[in-house]
Short mmCIF file of the C-alpha atoms (twelve columns), coordinates in Angstrom:
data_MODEL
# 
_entry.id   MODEL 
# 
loop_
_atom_site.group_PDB 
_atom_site.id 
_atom_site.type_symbol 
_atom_site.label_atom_id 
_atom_site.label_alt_id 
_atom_site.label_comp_id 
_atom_site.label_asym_id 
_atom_site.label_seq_id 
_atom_site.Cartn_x 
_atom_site.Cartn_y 
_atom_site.Cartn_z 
_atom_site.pdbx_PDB_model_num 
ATOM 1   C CA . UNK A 1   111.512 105.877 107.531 1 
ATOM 2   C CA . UNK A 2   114.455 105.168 110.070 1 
ATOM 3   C CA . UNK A 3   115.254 101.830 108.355 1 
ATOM 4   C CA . UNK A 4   114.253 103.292 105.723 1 
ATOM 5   C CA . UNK A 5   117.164 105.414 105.774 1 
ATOM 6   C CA . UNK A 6   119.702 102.927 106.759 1 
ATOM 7   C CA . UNK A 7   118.945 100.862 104.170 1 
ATOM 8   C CA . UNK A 8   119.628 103.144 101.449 1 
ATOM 9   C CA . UNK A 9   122.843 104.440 103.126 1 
ATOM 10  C CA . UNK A 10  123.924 100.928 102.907 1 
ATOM 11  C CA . UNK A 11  122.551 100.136 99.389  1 
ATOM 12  C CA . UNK A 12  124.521 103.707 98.090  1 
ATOM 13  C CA . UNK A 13  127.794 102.556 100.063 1 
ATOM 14  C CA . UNK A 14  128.436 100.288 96.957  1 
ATOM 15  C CA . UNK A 15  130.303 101.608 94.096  1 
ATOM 16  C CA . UNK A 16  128.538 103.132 90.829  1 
ATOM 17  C CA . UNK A 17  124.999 103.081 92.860  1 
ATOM 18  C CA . UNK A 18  122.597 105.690 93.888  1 
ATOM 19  C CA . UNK A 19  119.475 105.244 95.147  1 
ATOM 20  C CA . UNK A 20  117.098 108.062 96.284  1 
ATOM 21  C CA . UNK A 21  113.982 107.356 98.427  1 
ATOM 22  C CA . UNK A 22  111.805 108.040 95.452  1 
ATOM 23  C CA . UNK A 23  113.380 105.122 93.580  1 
ATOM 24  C CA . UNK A 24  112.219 102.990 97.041  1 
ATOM 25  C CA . UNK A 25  109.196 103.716 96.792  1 
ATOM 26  C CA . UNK A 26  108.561 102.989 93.062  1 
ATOM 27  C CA . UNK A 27  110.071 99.560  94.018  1 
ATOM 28  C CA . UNK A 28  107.378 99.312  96.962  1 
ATOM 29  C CA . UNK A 29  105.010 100.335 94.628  1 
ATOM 30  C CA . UNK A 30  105.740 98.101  92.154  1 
ATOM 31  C CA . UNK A 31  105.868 95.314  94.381  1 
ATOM 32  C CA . UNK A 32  102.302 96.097  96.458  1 
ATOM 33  C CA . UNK A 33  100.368 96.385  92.934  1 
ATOM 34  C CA . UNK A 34  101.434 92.804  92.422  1 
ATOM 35  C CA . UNK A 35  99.951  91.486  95.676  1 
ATOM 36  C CA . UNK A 36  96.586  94.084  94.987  1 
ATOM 37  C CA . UNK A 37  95.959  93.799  91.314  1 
ATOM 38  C CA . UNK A 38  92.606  95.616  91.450  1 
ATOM 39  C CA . UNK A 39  95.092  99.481  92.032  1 
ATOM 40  C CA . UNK A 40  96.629  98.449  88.905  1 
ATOM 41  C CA . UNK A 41  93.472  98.794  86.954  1 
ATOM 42  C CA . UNK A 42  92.115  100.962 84.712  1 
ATOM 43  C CA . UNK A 43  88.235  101.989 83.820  1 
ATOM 44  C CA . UNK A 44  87.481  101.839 80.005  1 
ATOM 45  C CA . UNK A 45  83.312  102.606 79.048  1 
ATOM 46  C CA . UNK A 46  82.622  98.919  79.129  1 
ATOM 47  C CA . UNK A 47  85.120  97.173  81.069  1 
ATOM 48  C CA . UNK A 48  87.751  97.561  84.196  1 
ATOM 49  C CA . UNK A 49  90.836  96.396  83.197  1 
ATOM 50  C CA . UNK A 50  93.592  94.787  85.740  1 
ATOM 51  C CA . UNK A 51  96.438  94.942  84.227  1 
ATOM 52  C CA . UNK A 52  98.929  92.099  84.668  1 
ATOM 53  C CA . UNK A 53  102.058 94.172  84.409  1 
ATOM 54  C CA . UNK A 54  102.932 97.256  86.349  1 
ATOM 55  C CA . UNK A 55  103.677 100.175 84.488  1 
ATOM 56  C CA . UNK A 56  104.743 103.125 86.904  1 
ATOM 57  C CA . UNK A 57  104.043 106.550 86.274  1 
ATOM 58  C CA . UNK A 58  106.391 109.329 87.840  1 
ATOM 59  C CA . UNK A 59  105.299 112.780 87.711  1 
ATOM 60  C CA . UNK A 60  108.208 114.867 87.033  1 
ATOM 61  C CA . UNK A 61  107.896 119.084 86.916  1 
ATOM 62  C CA . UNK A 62  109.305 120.772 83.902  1 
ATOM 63  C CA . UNK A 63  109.580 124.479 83.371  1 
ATOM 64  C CA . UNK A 64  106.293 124.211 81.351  1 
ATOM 65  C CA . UNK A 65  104.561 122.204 83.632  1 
ATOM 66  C CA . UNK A 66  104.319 118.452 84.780  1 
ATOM 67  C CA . UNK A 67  105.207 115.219 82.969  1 
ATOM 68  C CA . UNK A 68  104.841 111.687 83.477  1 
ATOM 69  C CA . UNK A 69  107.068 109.572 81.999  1 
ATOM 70  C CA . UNK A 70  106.787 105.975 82.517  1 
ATOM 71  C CA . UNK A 71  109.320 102.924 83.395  1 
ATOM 72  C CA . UNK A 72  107.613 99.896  81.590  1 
ATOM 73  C CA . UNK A 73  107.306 96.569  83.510  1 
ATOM 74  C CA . UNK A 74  108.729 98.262  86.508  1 
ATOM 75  C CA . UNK A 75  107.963 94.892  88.820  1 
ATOM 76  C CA . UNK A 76  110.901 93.609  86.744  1 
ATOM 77  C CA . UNK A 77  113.100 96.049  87.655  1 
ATOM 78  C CA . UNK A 78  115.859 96.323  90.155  1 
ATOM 79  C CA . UNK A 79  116.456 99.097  92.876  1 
ATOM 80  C CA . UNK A 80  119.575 100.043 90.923  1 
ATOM 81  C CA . UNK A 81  117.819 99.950  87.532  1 
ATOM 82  C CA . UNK A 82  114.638 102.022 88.474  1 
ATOM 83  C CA . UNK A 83  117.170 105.022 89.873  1 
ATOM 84  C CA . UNK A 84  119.241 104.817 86.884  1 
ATOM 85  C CA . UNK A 85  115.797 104.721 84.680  1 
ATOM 86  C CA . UNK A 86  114.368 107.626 86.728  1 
ATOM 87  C CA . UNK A 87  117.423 109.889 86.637  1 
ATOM 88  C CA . UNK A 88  117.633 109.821 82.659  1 
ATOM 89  C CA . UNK A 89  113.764 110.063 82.121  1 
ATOM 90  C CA . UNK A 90  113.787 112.832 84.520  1 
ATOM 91  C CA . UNK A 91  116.766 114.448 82.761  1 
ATOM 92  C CA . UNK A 92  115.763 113.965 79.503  1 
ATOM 93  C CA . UNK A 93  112.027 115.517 80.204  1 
ATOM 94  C CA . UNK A 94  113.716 118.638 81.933  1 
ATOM 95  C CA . UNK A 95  115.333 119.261 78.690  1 
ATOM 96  C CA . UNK A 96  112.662 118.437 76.329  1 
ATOM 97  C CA . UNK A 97  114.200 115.259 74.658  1 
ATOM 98  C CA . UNK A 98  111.649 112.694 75.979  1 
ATOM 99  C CA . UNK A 99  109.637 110.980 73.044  1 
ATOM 100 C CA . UNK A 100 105.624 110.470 73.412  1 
ATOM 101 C CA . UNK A 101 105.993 107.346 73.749  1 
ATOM 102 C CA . UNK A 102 107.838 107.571 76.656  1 
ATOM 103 C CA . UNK A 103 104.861 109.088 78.045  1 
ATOM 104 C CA . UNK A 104 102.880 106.557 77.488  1 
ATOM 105 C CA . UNK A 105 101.315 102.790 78.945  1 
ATOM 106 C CA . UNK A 106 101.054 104.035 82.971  1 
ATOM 107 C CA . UNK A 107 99.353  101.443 85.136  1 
ATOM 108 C CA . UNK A 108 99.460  103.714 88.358  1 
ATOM 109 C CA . UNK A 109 101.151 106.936 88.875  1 
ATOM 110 C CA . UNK A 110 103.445 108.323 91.706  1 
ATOM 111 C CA . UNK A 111 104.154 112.066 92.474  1 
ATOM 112 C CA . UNK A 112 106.750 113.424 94.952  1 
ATOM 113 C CA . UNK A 113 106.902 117.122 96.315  1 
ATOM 114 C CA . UNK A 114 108.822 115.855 99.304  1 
ATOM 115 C CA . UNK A 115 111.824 117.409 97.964  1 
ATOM 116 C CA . UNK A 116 110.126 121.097 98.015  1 
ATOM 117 C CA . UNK A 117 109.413 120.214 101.761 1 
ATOM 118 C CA . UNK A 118 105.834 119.330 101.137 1 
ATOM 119 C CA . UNK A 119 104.917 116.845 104.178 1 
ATOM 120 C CA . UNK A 120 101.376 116.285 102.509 1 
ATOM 121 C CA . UNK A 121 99.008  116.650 99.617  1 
ATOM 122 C CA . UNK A 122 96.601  114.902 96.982  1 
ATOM 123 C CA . UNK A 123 97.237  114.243 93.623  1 
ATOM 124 C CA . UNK A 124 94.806  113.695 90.862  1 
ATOM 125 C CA . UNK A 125 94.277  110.557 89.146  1 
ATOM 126 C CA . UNK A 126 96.218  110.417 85.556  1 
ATOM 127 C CA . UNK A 127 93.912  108.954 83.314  1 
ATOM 128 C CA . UNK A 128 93.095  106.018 82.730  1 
ATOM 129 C CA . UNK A 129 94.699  104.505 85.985  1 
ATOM 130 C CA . UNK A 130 92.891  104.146 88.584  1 
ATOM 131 C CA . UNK A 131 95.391  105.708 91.069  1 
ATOM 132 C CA . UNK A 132 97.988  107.849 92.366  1 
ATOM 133 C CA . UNK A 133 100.373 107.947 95.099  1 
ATOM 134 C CA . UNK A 134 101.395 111.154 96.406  1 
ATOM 135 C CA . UNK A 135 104.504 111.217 98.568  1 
ATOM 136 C CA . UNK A 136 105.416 114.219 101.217 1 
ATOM 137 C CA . UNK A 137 108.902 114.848 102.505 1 
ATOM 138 C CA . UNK A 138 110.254 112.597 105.083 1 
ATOM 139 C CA . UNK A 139 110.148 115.163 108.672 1 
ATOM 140 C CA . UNK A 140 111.980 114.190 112.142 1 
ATOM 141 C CA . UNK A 141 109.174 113.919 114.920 1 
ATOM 142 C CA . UNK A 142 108.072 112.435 117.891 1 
ATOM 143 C CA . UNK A 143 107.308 108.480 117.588 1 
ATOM 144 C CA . UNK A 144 106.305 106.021 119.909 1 
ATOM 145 C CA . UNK A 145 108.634 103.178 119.700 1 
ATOM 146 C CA . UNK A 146 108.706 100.308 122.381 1 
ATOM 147 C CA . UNK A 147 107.063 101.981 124.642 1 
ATOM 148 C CA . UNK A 148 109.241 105.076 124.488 1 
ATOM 149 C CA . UNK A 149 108.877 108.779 122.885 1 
ATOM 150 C CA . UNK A 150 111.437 109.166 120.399 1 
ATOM 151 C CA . UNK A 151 112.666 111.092 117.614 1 
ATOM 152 C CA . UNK A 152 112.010 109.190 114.519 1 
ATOM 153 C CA . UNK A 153 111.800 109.754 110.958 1 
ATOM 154 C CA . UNK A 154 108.228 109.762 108.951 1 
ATOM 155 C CA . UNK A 155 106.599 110.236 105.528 1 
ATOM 156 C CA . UNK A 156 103.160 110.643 104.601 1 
ATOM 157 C CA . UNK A 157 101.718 108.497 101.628 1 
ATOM 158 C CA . UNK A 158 98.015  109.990 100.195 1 
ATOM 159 C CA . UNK A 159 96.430  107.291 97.868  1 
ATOM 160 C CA . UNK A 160 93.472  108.844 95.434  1 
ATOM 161 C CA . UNK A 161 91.824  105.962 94.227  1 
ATOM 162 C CA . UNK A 162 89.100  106.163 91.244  1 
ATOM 163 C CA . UNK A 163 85.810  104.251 93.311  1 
ATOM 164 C CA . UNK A 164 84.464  103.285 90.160  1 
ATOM 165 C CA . UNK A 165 87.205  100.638 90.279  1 
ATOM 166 C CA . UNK A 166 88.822  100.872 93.612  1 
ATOM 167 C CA . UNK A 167 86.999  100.803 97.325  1 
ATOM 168 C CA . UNK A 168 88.475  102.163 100.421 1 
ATOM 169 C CA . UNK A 169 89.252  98.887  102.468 1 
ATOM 170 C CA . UNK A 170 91.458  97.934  98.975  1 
ATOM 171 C CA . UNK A 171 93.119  101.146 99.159  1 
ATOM 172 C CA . UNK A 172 93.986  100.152 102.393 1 
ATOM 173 C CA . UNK A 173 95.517  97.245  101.788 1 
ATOM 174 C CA . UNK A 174 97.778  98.244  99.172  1 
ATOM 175 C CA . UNK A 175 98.605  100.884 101.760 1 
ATOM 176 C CA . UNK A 176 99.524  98.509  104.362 1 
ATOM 177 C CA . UNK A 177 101.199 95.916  102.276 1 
ATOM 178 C CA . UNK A 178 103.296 99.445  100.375 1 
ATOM 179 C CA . UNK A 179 103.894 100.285 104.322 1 
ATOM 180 C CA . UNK A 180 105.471 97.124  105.227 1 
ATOM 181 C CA . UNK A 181 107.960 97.533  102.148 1 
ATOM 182 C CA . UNK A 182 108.625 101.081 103.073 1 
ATOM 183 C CA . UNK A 183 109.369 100.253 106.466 1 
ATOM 184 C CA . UNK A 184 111.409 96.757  106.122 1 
ATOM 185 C CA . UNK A 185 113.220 97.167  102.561 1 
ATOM 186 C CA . UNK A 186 115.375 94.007  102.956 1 
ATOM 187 C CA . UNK A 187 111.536 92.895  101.880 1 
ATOM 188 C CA . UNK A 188 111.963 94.461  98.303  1 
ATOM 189 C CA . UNK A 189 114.989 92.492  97.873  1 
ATOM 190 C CA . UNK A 190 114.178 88.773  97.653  1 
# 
């Protein structure tokens, strides 16, 4: 997460922006599901849909419990415009104003409990996508890097994916491809 890090110091250096890491990975996410279709599906009685747009889910806990409200066409969306989306959907379902429909359309789900200092866990799928990203809490450790121990930066990513639509070695490969965002976000930007 080192550059990671950088890059969002430099992103939030610019006036009237803040971005958290959350809102960097919805914008990896967003941006993998394009390149691997079949995680953006969904598994109806007689049919597996892929979805063509990408629809994020983001799990949000409320005093009663946990909603997901969702940020339509999210692969349209910039960095700037999926933390400023996040932040009032967030609000707004903390204090009970978020409408149904706001709850509504998910193509894929994420759910962060980094900021309680969880480093890992598994979430279940939200029905009817066909999977869900669960996100720990970035922790300093040892890394190998060029050779070298060093003290880097790291987050654990936990994919559950639904086999009746999604197969390890694709899970995989959306993991990679999400990886390679994480880890390079100048990426996410062109």
């Amino acid at each position: 997460m080192d550059e990671a890090m950088k890059s969002r110091a430099i992103i939030n250096s610019v006036p009237d922006t803040k971005v958290s890491f959350n809102d960097m990975v919805i914008k990896a996410c967003a941006l993998a599901l394009k390149k691997h279709p079949k995680i953006n599906s969904q598994w109806k009685e007689d049919a597996i849909i892929i979805n063509h747009h990408v629809s994020i889910g983001v799990a949000v806990a409320v005093e009663d419990g946990l909603v997901v409200p969702v940020l339509p066409f999210t692969d349209g969306m910039s960095l700037s415009q999926i933390g400023a989306s996040v932040r009032d959907l967030a609000g707004r379902a903390k204090n009970k104003k978020l409408l149904p429909t706001e709850m509504e359309g998910s193509t894929f789900t994420i759910s962060n409990l980094g900021m309680f200092g969880i480093t890992e866990f598994n979430s279940i799928i939200n029905q009817p996508n066909s999977a869900i990203l669960s996100v720990g809490a970035i922790v300093e450790k040892p890394v190998v890097k060029d050779g070298q121990i060093v003290v880097g930066n790291t987050m654990m990513l936990s994919l559950a994916c639904d086999h009746r639509t999604i197969d390890g070695a694709t899970g995989a490969q959306f993991l990679q491809t999400l990886k390679q965002y994480i880890e390079n976000p100048v990426t996410m930007l062109a």
